[in-house]
C-alpha positions in Angstrom: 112.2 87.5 76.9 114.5 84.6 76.5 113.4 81.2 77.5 113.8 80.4 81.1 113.8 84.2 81.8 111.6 85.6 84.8 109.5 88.5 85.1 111.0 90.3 87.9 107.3 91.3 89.4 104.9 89.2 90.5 102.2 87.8 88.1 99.3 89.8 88.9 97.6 91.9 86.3 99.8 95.3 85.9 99.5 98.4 84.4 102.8 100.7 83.7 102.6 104.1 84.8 104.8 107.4 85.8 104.2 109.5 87.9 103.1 112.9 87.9 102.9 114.4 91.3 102.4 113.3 95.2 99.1 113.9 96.3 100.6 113.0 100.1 102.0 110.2 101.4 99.8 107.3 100.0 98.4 108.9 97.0 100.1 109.4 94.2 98.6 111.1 90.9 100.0 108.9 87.5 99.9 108.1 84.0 98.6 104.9 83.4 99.4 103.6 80.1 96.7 101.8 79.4 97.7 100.6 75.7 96.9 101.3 72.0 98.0 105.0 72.5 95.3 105.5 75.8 97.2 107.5 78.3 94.6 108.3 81.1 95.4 110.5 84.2 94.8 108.6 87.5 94.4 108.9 91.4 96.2 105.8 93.3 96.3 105.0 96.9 99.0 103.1 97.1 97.5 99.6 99.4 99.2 98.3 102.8 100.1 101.0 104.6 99.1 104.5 106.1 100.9 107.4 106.0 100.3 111.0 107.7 97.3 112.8 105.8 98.5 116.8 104.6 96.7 118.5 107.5 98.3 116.0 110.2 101.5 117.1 111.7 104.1 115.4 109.3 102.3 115.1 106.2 103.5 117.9 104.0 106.8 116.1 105.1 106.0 112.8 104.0 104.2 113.7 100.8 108.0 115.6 100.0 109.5 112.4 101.2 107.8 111.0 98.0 108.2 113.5 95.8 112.2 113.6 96.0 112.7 109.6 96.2 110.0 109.2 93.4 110.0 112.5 91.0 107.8 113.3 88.7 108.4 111.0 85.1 109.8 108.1 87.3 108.6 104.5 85.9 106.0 102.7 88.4 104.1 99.0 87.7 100.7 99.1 89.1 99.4 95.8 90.4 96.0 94.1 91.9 94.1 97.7 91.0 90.6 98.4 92.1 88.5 101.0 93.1 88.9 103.1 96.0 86.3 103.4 98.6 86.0 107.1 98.5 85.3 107.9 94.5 87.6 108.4 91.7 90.6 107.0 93.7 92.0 103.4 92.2 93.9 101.2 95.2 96.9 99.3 94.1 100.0 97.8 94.7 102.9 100.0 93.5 106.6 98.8 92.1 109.2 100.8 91.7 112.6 99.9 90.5 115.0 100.4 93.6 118.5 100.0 92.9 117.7 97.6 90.0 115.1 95.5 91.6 111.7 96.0 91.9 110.2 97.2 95.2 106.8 97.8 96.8 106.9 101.5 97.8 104.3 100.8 100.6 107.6 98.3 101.9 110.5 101.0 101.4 108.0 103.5 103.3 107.3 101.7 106.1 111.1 100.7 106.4 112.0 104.3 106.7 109.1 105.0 109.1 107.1 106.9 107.0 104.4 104.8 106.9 103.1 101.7 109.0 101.4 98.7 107.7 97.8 98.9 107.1 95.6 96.4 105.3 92.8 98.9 104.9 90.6 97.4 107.8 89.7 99.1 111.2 91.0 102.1 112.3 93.6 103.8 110.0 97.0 103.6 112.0 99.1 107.2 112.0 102.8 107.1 112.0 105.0 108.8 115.1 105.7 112.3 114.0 108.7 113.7 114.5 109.8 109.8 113.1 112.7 108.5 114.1 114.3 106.9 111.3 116.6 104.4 113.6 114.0 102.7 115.3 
């Protein structure tokens, strides 16, 4: 980059990925490029919010939500990744480029109403089902 030039995410350790299929709402499964040609297939629950699990009513829905904003082979910066309380799961941020600018999807979910805000503590929130997208 050229001097003076910014980074347009945040500087927190990141790892580039694409995605390969919705698990549901908050899960995602990627690609995680994790350099010198080591392409490893991951589980991400995507941190700071909650979204309707498959069996809930509203899930399938939200999961295909996903899946048509952010299709398989679209670009995603991981960020602030650990590991997930229940197994081979990682938890991290995730940016996505949304009309040129990056974008936390956990933010552009929870302003359609598909998610709420959730920091991972207490008692997982669920989102209204049917949701209505004005509020």
């Amino acid at each position: 980059m050229a001097a003076g030039s910014t980074f347009p995410f945040p500087a927190l350790p990141r790892i580039n990925a694409v995605v390969v299929e919705w698990h549901d709402g908050d899960t995602v499964y990627v690609t995680a490029d994790r350099w010198m040609r080591d392409y490893s297939r991951w589980s991400i629950r995507i941190l700071g919010m909650a979204a309707l699990e498959l069996d809930d009513p509203g899930g399938p829905e939200t999961r295909d939500e996903c899946a048509r904003r952010w299709p398989a082979g679209t670009a995603l910066v991981l960020e602030t990744m650990k590991p997930d309380k229940y197994g081979e799961r990682r938890d991290a941020h995730v940016w996505v480029l949304e009309k040129g600018s990056p974008a936390l999807v956990s933010a552009l979910l929870i302003a359609d109403r598909w998610a709420l805000p959730w920091n991972g503590r207490g008692r997982q929130p669920k989102p209204a089902w049917p949701r209505n997208p004005a509020g």
